[in-house]
C-alpha positions as CSV (number, residue, x, y, z in Angstrom):
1,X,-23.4,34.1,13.7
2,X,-26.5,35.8,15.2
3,X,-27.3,39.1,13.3
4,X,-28.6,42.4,15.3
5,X,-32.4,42.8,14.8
6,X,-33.2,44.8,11.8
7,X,-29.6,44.0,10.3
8,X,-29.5,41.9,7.1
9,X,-27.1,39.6,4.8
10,X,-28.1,39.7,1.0
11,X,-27.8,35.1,0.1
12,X,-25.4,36.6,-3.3
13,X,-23.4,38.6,-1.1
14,X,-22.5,35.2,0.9
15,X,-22.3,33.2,-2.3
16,X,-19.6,35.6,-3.6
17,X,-17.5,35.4,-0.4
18,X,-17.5,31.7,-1.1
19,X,-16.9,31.5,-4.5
20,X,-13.8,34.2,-4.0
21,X,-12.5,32.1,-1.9
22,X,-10.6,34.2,0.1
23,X,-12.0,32.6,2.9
24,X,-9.9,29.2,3.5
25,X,-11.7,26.3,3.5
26,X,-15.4,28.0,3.4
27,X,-17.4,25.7,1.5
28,X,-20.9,26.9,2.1
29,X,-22.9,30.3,3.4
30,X,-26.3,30.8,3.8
31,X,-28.9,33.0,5.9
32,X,-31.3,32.5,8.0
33,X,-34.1,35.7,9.4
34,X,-31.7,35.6,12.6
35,X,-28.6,34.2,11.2
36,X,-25.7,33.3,8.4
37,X,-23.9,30.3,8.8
38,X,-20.7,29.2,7.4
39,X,-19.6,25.7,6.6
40,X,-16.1,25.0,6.4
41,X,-14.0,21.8,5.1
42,X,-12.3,21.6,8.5
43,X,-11.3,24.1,10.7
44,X,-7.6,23.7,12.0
45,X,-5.4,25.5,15.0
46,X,-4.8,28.1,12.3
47,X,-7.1,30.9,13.2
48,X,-9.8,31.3,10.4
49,X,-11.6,35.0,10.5
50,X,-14.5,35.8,8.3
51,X,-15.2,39.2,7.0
52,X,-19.0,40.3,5.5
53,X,-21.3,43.0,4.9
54,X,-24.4,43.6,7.3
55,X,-27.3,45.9,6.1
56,X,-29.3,47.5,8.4
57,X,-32.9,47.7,6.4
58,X,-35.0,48.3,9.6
59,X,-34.4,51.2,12.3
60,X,-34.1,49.3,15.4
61,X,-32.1,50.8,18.7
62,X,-32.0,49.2,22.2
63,X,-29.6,46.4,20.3
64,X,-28.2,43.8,22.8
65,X,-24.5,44.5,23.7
66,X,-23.7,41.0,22.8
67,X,-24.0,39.1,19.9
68,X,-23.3,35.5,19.8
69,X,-21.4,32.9,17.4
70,X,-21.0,29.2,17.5
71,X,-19.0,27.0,16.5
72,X,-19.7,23.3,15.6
73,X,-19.2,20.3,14.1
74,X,-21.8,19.1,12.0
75,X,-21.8,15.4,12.8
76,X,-21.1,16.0,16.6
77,X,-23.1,19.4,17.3
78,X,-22.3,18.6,21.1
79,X,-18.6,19.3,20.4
80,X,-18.9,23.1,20.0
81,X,-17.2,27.1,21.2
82,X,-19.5,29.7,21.6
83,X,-18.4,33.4,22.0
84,X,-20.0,36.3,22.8
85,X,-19.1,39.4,20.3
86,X,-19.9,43.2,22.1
87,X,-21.2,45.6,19.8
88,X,-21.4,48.3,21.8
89,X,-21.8,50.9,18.8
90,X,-25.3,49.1,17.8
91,X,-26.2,49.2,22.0
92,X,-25.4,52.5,22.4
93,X,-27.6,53.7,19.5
94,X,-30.2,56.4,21.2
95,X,-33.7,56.1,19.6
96,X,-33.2,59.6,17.3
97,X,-30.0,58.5,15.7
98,X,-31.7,55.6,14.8
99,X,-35.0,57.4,13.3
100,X,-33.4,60.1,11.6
101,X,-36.7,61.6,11.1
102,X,-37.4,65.5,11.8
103,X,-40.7,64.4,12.8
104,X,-39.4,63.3,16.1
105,X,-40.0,65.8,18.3
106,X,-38.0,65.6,20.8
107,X,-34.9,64.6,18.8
108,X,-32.0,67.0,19.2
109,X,-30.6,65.5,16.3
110,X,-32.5,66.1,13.5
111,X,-35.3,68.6,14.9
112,X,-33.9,71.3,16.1
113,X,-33.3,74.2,13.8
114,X,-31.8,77.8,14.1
115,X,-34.8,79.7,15.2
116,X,-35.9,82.2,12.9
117,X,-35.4,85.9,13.3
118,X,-38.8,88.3,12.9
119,X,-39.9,89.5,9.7
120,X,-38.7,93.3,9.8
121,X,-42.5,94.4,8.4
122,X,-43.8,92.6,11.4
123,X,-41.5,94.4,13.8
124,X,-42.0,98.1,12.3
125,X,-46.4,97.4,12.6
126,X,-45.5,95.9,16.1
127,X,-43.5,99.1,16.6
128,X,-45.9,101.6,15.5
129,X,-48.9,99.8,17.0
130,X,-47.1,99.8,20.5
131,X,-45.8,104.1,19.7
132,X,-49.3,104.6,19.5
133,X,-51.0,102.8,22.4
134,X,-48.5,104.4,24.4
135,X,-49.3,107.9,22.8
136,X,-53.3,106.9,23.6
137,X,-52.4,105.8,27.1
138,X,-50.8,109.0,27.6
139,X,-53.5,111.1,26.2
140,X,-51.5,112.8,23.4
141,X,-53.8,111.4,21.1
């Protein structure tokens, strides 16, 4: 199974799938930087599905709508399935809901904020200063 880039499997995570063994006939797991890989006994007609935890531990968007698993036999690799998997909530991840960072600054996520109202002293000086130019302007002064 290919994982999404900057998605990760923890080895003792896949170790305690096998060893619960509520996976039937998973005999081994093990990662790869791109991949985990299960090894079964035998696979029958019965369908098989196996269920695990994915970490993301790198902000990445512009993910591929497709991921892609394979299936094989060990001693004859050219005897295989592979199927395409869409993940369309990793490809439709936008850049800011990725970063989560109010830094961004175009982000309408994280960056925008209620905008502030004026400081009242500020508005009374502004007040008076703009009564008085007026009053100068005027010549009452």
């Amino acid at each position: 199974m290919h994982l999404p880039s900057g998605y990760y499997v923890m080895q003792d995570d896949l170790i305690r799938l096998v060893q619960s063994r509520k996976v039937r006939n998973l005999r081994w797991a093990y990662r790869t930087t791109t991949q985990v890989k299960f090894f079964f006994n035998h696979l029958d007609t019965e369908r098989t599905c196996v269920s695990y935890e994915v970490e993301r531990w790198h902000p990445v968007a512009n993910h591929s709508r497709y991921n892609m698993a394979r299936v094989y036999d060990l001693y004859q690799p050219e005897r295989f399935n592979m199927t395409l998997m869409e993940v369309y909530p990793l490809y439709d991840l936008d850049l800011c809901e990725v970063c989560g960072s109010y830094q961004c600054p175009y982000c309408p996520f994280y960056s925008s904020a209620p905008p502030q109202p004026p400081p009242t002293l500020l508005v009374l000086l502004l007040l008076v200063l703009v009564l008085l130019l007026r009053s100068a302007a005027d010549g009452d002064l």
